[in-house]
C-alpha positions as CSV (number, residue, x, y, z in Angstrom):
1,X,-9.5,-8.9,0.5
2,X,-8.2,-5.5,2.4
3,X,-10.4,-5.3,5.9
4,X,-12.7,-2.5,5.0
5,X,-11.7,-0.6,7.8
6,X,-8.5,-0.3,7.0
7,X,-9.0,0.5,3.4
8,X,-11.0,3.4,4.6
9,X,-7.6,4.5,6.5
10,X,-5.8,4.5,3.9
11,X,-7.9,6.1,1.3
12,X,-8.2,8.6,3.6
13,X,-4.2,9.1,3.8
14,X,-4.1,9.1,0.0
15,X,-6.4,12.1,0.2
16,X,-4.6,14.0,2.5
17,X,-1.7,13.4,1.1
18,X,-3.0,14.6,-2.7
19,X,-4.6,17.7,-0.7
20,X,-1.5,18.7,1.2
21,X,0.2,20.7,-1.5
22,X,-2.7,23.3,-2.6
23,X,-3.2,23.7,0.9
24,X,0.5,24.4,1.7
25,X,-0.3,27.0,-1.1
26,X,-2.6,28.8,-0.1
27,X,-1.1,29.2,3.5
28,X,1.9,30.9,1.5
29,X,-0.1,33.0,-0.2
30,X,-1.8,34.6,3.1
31,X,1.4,34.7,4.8
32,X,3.1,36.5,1.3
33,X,-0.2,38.7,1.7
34,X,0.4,39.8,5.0
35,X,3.9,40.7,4.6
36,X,3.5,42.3,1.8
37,X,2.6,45.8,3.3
38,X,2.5,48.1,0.6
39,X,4.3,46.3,-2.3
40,X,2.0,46.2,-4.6
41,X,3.8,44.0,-6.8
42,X,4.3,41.8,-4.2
43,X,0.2,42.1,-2.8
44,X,-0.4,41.2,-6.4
45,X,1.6,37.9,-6.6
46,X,0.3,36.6,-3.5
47,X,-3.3,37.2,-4.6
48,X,-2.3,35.2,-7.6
49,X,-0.8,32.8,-5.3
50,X,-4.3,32.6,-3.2
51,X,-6.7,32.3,-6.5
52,X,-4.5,29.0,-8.1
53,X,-4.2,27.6,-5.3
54,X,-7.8,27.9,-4.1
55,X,-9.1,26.8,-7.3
56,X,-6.7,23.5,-7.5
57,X,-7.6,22.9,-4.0
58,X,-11.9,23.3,-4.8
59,X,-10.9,21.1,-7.9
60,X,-9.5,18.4,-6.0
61,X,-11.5,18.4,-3.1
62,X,-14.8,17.4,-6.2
63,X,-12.6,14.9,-7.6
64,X,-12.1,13.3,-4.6
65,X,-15.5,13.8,-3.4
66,X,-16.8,11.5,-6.4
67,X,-13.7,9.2,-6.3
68,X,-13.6,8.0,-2.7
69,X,-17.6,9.3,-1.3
70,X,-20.7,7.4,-2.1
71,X,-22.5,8.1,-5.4
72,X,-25.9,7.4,-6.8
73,X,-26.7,6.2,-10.2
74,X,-29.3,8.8,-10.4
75,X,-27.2,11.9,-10.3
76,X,-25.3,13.2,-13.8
77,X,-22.5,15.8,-14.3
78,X,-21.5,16.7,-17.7
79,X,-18.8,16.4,-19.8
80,X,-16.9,19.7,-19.6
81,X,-17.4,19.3,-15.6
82,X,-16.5,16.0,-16.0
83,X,-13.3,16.2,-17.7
84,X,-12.2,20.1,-16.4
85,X,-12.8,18.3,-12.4
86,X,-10.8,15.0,-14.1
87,X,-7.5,17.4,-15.1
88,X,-7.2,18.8,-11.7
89,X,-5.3,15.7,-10.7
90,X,-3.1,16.0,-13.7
91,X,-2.6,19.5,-13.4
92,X,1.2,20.5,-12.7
93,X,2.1,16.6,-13.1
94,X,3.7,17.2,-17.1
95,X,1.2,15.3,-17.9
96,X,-1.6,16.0,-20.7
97,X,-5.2,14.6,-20.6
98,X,-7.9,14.4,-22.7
99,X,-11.2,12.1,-24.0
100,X,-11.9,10.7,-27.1
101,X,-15.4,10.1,-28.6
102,X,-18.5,11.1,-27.9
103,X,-19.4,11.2,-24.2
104,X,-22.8,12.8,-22.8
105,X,-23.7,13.1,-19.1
106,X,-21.7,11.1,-16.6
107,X,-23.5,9.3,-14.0
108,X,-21.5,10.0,-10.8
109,X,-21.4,5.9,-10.1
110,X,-19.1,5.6,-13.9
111,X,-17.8,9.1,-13.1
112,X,-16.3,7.5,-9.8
113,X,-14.9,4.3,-11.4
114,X,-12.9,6.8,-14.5
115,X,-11.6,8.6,-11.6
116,X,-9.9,5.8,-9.7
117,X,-8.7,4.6,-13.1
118,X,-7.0,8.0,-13.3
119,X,-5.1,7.8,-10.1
120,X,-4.0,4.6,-11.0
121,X,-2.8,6.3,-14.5
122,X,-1.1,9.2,-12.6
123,X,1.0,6.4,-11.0
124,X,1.9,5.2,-14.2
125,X,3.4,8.6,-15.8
126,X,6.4,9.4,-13.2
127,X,7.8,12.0,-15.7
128,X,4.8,13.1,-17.3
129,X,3.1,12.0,-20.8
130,X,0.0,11.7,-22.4
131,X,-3.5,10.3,-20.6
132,X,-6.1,9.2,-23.4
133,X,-9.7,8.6,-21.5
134,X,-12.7,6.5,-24.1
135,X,-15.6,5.0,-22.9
136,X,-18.6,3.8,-25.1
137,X,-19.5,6.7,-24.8
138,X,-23.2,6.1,-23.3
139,X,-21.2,7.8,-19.8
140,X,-24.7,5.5,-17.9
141,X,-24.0,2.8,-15.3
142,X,-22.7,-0.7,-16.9
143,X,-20.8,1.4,-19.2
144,X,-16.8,0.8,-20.2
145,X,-13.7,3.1,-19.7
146,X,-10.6,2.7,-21.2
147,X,-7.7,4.8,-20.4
148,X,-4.1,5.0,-22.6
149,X,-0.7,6.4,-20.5
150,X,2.2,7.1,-22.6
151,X,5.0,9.0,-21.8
152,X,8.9,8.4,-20.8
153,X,9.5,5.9,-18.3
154,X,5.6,5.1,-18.9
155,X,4.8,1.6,-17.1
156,X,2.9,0.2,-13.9
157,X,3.9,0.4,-10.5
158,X,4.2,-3.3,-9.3
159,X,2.3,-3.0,-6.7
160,X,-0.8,-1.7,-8.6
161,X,0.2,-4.5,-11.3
162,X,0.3,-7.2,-8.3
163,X,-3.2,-5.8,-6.9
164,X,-4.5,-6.2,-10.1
165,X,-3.8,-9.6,-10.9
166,X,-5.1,-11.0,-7.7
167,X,-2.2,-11.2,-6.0
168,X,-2.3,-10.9,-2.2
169,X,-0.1,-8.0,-2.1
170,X,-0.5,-5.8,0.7
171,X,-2.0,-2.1,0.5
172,X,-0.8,1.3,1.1
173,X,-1.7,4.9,0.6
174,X,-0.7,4.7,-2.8
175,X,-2.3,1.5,-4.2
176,X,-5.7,2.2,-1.9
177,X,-7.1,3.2,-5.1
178,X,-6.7,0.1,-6.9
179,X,-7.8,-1.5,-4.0
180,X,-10.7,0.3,-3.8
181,X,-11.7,0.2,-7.7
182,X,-11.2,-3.6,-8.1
183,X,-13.8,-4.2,-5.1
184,X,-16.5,-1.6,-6.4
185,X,-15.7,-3.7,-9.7
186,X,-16.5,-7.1,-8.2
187,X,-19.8,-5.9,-6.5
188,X,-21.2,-4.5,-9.9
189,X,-19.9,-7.7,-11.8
190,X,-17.3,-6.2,-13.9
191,X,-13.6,-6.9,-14.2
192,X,-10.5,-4.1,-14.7
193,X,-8.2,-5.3,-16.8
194,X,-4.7,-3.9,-17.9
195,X,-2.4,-4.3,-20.9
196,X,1.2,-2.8,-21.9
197,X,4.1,-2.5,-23.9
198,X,6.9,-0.4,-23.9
199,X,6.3,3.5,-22.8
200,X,2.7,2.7,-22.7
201,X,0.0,1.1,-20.3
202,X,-3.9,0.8,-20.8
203,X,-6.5,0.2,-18.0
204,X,-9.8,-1.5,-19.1
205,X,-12.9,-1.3,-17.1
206,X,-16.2,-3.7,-18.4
């Protein structure tokens, strides 16, 4: 097992990493602003600028807030929330999500484990493709995700594949995620599995 500590450093870079470019945006779009005098053409392209990036920025800063913070089984958010917070992270990546089945309310403690599935999947999709989300749809603690990548070049990074079979690989920035996913896992008593074939990988969570 990762030291606790250390996994906590590294989720953290994996976040700033993931927030760096919406940030970087919306610096340009002040500094476009404030050169921008009295273009107006040029005033309205940087307030463009300022409201994408702002909003990918709020978007991520949610995702990450339920991926890598501490949730309650209590608390809900719904589906539209659920999935419009979910395609932030695919946003701008080629790559085209969606859910299948019925899904209600999302407890924030299943809501967390889809999430670190999805950064995992994000991995998997290095020029874009398709991301397919199901659960059982019940969306309550206990319940099962499965999510589909397809796409060119579609397969699992080794090191996520070498985290999730038990080997004693080492983490990193990048595979913190699956580090972080597999532990939550074992303290609830449930196991993520993952399958594939060619162009295509699927991540199980029971």
């Amino acid at each position: 097992m990762v030291d606790p500590l250390l996994l906590a450093g590294y989720l953290c870079s994996r976040l700033c990493h993931d927030l760096v470019g919406p940030v970087g945006a919306v610096v340009n779009g002040a500094e476009l602003l404030s050169d921008a005098g009295d273009d107006e053409e040029l005033r309205e392209q940087s307030v463009d600028l300022l409201g994408e990036s702002a909003e990918e920025l709020s978007g991520r800063l949610r995702f990450f807030r339920i991926a890598f913070g501490a949730v309650s089984d209590e608390t809900t958010i719904g589906r539209e929330e659920f999935f419009t917070t979910l395609n932030t992270m695919v946003r701008g990546r080629r790559i085209a999500a969606e859910i299948q089945g019925e899904l209600a309310d999302v407890v924030r403690s299943e809501a967390r484990f889809a999430y670190l599935m999805v950064l995992i999947g994000v991995d998997c999709l290095p020029r874009g493709g398709r991301m397919v989300l199901r659960s059982d749809g019940r969306g309550g603690a206990g319940g099962g995700w499965e999510i589909e990548m397809s796409g060119l070049r579609c397969g699992l990074p080794e090191a996520h594949g070498d985290l999730l079979a038990g080997k004693d690989a080492e983490v990193e920035a990048r595979t913190a995620p699956t580090a972080f996913v597999l532990a939550l896992a074992r303290a609830a008593g449930r196991a993520l599995t993952v399958a594939s074939d060619e162009d295509s990988v699927t991540l199980a969570l029971a």
